[in-house]
N, C-alpha and C positions, 0 to 999 in steps of 0.2 A: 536857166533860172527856175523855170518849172518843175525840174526834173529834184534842182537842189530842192525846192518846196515842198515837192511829193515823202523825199528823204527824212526830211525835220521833223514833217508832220507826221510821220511813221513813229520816230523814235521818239517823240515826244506822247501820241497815244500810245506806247508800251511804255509808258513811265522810265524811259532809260533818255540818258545826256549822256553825248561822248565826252565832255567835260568831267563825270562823274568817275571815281576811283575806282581800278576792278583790280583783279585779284584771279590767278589763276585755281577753280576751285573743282575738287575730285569727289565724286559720292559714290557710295555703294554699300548695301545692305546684305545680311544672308542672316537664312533661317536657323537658329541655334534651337528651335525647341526640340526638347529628346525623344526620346520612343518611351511610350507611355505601354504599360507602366512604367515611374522613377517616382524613384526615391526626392521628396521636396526637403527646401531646407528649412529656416528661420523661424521655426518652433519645436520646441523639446518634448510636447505633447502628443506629436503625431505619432503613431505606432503599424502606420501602412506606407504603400506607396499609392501616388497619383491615382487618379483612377477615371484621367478624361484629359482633355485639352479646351478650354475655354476659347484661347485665343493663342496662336502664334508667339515665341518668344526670339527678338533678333540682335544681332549684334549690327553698328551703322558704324562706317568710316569717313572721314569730312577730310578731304587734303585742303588746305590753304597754304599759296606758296607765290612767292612773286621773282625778283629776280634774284635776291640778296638769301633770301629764308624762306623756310619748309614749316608748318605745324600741322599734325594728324590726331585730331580728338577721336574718340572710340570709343559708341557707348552699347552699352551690353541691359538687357534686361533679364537680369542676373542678381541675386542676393552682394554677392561683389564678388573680385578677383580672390587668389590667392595672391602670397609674393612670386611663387613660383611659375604660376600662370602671366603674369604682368609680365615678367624679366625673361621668360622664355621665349615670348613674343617679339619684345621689344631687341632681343639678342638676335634672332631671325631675321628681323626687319633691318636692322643696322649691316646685314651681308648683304641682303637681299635688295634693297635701296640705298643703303647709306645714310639712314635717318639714325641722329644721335637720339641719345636717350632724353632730352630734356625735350627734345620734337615730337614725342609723341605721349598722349596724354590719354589714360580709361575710366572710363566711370560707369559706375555700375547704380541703376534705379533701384537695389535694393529689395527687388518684389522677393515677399514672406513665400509666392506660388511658383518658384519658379527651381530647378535641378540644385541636387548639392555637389558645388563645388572642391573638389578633395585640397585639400584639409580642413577649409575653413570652419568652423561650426565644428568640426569630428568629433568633439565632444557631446554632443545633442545625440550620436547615435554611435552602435557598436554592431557591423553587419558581419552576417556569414558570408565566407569566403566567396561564396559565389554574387551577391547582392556587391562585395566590394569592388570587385570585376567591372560593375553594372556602371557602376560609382566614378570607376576610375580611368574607365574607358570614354566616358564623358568626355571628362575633364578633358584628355586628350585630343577627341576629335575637338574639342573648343579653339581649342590651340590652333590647330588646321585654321579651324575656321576664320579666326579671329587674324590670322595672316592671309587666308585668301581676301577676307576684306577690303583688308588695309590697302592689299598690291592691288585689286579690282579699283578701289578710288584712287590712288597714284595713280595709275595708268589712263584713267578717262576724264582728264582735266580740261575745263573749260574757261572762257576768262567771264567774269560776275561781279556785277555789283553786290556790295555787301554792304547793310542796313543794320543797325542797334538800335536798342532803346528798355524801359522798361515799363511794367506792367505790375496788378497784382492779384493774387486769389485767395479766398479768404476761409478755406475750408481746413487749415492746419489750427494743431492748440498744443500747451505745452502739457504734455504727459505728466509731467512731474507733481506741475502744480493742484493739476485734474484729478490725480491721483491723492496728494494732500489733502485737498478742498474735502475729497470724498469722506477723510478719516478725522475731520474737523480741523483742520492743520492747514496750515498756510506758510507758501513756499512763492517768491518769485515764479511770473509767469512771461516769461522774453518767447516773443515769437517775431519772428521774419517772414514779412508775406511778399515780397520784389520779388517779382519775376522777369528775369532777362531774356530776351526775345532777340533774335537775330536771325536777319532774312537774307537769303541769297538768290539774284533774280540775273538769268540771263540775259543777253544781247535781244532775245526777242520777248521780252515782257514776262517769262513764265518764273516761274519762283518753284525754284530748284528744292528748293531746302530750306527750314524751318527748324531753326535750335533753341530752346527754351530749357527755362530749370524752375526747380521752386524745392522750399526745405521744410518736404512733409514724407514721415513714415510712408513706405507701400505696402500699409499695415491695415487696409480697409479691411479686406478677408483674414481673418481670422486661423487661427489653429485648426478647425471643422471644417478648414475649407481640400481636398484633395484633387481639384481641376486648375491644370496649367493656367497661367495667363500673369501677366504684368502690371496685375492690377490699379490702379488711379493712373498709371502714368501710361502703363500698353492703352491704356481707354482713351487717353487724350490723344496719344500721339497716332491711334487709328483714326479718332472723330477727324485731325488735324488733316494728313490723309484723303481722307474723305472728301470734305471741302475743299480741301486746295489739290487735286487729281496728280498735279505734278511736281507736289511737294514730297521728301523725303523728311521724316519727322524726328529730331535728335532730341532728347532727354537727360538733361544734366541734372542731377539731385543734390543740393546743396546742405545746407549743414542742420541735416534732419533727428542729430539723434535721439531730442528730446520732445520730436515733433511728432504728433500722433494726424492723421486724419480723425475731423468728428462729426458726424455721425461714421459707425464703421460696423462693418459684422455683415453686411449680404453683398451680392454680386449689384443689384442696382444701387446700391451706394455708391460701389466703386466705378458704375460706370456714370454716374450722377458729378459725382468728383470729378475724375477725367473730362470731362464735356464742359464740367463750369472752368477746367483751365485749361481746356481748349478753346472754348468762347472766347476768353479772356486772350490768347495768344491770337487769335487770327481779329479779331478787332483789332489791335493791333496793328499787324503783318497788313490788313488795308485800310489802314488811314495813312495822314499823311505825317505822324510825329518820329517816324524811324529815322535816324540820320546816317548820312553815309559816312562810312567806315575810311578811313585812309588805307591806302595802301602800303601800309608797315606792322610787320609783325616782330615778336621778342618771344623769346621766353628761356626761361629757367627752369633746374631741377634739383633737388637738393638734398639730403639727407642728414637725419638729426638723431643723437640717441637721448631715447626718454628710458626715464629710470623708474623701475617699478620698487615699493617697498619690497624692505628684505623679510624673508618670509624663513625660520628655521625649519630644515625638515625634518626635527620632530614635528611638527606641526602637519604636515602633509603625511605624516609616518598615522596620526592620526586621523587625518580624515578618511584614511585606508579602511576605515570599523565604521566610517559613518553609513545609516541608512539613505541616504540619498548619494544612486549611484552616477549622479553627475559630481560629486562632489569627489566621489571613489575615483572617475576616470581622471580628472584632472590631478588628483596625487597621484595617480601612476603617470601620468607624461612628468611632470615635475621630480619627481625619487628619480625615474631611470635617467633624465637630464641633470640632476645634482651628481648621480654615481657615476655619469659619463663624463663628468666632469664640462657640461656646455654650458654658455652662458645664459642663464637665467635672471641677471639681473637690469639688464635693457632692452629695448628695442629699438633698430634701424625705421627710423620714422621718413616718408617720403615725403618734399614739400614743392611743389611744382606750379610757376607763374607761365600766365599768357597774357602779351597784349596784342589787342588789333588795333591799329591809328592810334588817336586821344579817346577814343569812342566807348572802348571795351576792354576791361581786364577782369581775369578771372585768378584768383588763388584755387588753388587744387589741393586739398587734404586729404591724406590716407585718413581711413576708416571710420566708426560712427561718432563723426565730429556733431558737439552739442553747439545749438544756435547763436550763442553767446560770440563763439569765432568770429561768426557775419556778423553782428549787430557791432561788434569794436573792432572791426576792421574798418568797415565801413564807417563807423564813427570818426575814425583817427585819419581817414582818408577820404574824407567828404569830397572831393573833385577827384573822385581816380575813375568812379562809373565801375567799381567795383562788383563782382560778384562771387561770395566763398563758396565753393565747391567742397562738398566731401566723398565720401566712398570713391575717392579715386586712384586707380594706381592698383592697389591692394586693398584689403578689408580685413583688417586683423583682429579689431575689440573695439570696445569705445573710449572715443579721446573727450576727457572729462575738460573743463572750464576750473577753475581754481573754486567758484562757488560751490559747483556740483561734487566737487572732490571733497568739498568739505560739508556738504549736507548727506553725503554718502549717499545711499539705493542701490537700482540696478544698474545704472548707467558708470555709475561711480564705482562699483564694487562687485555684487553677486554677479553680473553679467561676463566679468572674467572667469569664469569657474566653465561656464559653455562657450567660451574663447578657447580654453586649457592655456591661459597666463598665469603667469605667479601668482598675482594678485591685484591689488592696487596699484597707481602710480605716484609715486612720492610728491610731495607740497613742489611748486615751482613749474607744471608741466605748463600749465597758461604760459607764460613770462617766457619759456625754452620757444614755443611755439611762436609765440606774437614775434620775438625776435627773429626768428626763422621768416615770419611773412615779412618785416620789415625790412630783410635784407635783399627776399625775395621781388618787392613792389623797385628797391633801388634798382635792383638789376637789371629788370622786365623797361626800368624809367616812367 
C-alpha cells in the first residue's frame, strides 16, 4: 500500500494521470541555416548577399500517431517552401515510411532573413551563373534535410500527453489599413490575435515540445537588414527554449498576409516581439487551462484550382518595354509559358485539415493567405477550436479575400508580378476556398 502511495504521489507531482490520453509522439530538429554568404529572400530591394548570421535557422518534425493514424507537422524557418520542394519530400517520405500525402503537413514562418528558396520569389532577382549554383544547391541540401528530419522524429517516438488551448499577442496590425490611414483613406482593419498553444509532456513530467502560431508578418527586419535569423518568431521560439530547457519550440504561422508586426525596423524590436509571444505561450504551457487532447487524430488534403484573370499577351508583349525590370522578368516567364503553350490560367491550390481529439483543428493553407480566412472560419465554426494556418505546404503568391480583391493593392495585385503569376485572381476565389475548408472541417469531423 505504501509502495502504491509513493507511485500516485510521484505521478501526480509530474502533473501526469495514467487516466489521462497519450499519444505516441516523435520530435526532431536540424539546422537549415546556409553558409553565409546567401543570397536572402522576401525583398526586392536587397542588391547583396547576407553578410552575418544573427541566429540559427531550423527545420522541426512532430510525429503524432496512435494506433489507427500517423500526422507529421514540419516547420521550417523559411520564407516558405516551393511546390517542388513540399511534393519531393513528401514523395520520399511515402517510400521511405509510408506516410500518405494528407499525413504530413509544412509550414513555413515566412522570415523576410532567411535563404531564397529556388523558385519562389525568382522574380525579385536575376543571378549569374555561378551565384545560381549557390541558390540552387540550397534548395537541394533543404531537401536532404527536411527528410532527415522527418525520419529522425518517426523513429524516436515516445508515448505524451498532449495539452491545447489558446492564448493571445497583441503586436500584429493590419497593413492595409495602416497603410490607408497614412494616405488619409480608410480601409477595414481585421486582425486575428489567438494564439494556439499545444503542449507535449512526458511520462516523467518534462515538456517535450511546445507548438504555438500567431498571424503576423516576420516582417520586423526590414529590407536593410542582411544578417540571418527568424526574426519575431526564431526570437520566441529561442526565448521558449530557454525557459523550458527541454522544450522543442514549433512555429505555425497563420493567416498573416495582411498582417504586419508594429513597431518594426531594428533587431530589438524583433526580439521585443518574440519574447512578448513567448511570455504569452509559456504562461500558458504553466498554468493549469491547457486541456487534454484525446487520443484521435484525422486529417485531409486536398486540392483546388483557382483561376487567375485572363491576361492577353499583348499586354505582357508590352510590359517587355517597361522600365521596371520586375515587371520585364515576369513578361518573359508569361510570353515563353503562352508560346509553350502551358497553362497559365489556374492554379493547383493545396488545402489540408488536422484534428487532435475535440480539442484542436487546424486548417492549413497554401500561401500568403489574408486574415480574413481565420476570422470566417472561425466565425462559421465557433465550437471546432479552430486555427487557419497559412504558408503551408507551398508559398506561391498571395491568397486575396473577396474584399481585398476588390480593394486591389499589393496583396491583391502588384505583389503577383514578384510571384511571376499572370496576374490577378478572378471575383469568386473566397467562396472556391471557404468551400474547400468546408468540405475539408467535414472530413477531419
Amino acid at each position: 500500500m505504501k509502495i502504491r502511495l509513493i507511485v500516485f504521489l510521484y505521478w501526480a507531482t509530474a502533473g501526469i494521470c495514467f487516466s489521462q490520453p497519450t499519444m505516441q509522439i516523435g520530435i526532431a530538429k536540424i539546422n537549415i541555416t546556409p553558409k553565409s554568404p546567401a543570397f536572402l529572400t522576401g525583398y526586392a530591394n536587397r542588391d547583396k548577399p547576407s553578410e552575418g548570421v544573427l541566429h540559427d535557422l531550423w527545420a522541426k518534425a512532430i510525429v503524432l500517431s496512435n494506433q489507427k493514424e500517423k500526422m507529421i507537422i514540419v516547420t521550417t524557418d523559411l520564407l516558405g517552401l516551393s511546390h517542388q520542394v513540399s511534393e519531393e519530400v513528401a514523395e520520399k517520405i511515402q517510400v521511405k515510411l509510408g506516410i500518405e500525402r494528407r499525413q504530413l503537413m509544412f509550414n513555413s514562418s515566412h522570415t523576410h532573413s532567411g535563404p531564397m528558396i529556388w523558385p519562389s520569389l525568382s522574380v525579385i532577382s536575376e543571378y549569374s551563373p555561378e551565384d545560381q549554383k549557390i541558390v540552387s544547391e540550397y534548395t537541394q541540401v533543404l531537401v536532404d534535410k527536411l527528410i532527415t528530419v522527418i525520419v529522425n522524429a518517426y523513429e524516436h517516438q515516445e508515448p505524451m500527453q498532449v495539452l491545447a488551448g489558446f492564448t493571445s499577442a497583441d503586436f500584429a496590425i493590419n497593413r492595409r489599413a495602416l497603410a490607408a490611414k497614412k494616405n488619409g483613406l480608410s480601409l477595414p482593419d481585421p486582425i486575428d490575435h489567438e494564439v494556439p498553444v499545444i503542449k507535449f509532456m512526458n511520462h516523467s513530467g518534462e515538456i517535450k515540445a511546445v507548438l504555438f502560431g500567431y498571424a503576423c508578418h516576420n516582417t520586423t527586419l526590414t529590407g536593410n537588414n542582411y544578417l540571418i535569423n527568424g526574426d519575431y518568431a526564431g526570437f520566441a521560439q529561442i526565448e521558449i527554449e530557454k525557459k523550458i530547457p527541454t522544450a522543442t519550440a514549433f512555429f505555425i504561422l497563420g493567416c498573416a498576409g495582411d498582417q504586419n508586426p508594429e513597431p518594426r525596423g531594428t533587431v530589438d524590436l524583433a526580439i521585443k516581439h518574440g519574447n512578448s509571444l513567448a511570455n504569452q505561450v509559456i504562461n500558458l504551457v504553466n498554468s493549469n487551462e491547457l486541456k487534454p487532447v484525446k487520443n484521435e487524430i484525422q486529417s485531409h488534403f486536398s486540392t483546388i484550382p483557382l483561376k487567375f484573370k485572363k491576361v492577353p499577351a499583348t499586354d505582357y508583349q508590352k510590359d517587355l518595354q517597361s522600365p521596371d525590370k520586375f515587371i520585364q522578368r515576369r513578361a518573359k516567364l508569361m510570353l515563353e509559358a503562352y508560346n509553350k503553350g502551358w497553362n497559365t490560367e489556374t492554379y493547383t491550390y493545396p488545402i489540408q485539415g488536422i484534428r487532435l481529439g475535440n480539442e484542436f483543428r487546424m486548417i492549413a493553407l497554401g500561401g500568403e493567405v489574408v486574415v480574413d480566412y481565420s476570422l470566417r472560419t472561425k466565425k462559421e465554426f465557433p465550437d471546432k477550436h479552430i486555427f487557419v494556418a497559412g504558408y503551408s505546404n507551398e508559398v506561391m503568391c498571395y491568397i486575396p479575400s473577396e474584399r481585398v480583391l476588390k480593394e486591389g493593392g499589393y496583396e491583391a495585385d502588384s505583389s503577383m508580378i514578384y510571384y511571376g503569376m499572370p496576374g490577378p485572381f478572378e471575383k469568386g476565389i473566397e467562396e472556391k476556398i471557404m468551400e474547400a475548408i468546408y468540405l475539408t472541417i467535414k472530413k477531419i469531423k
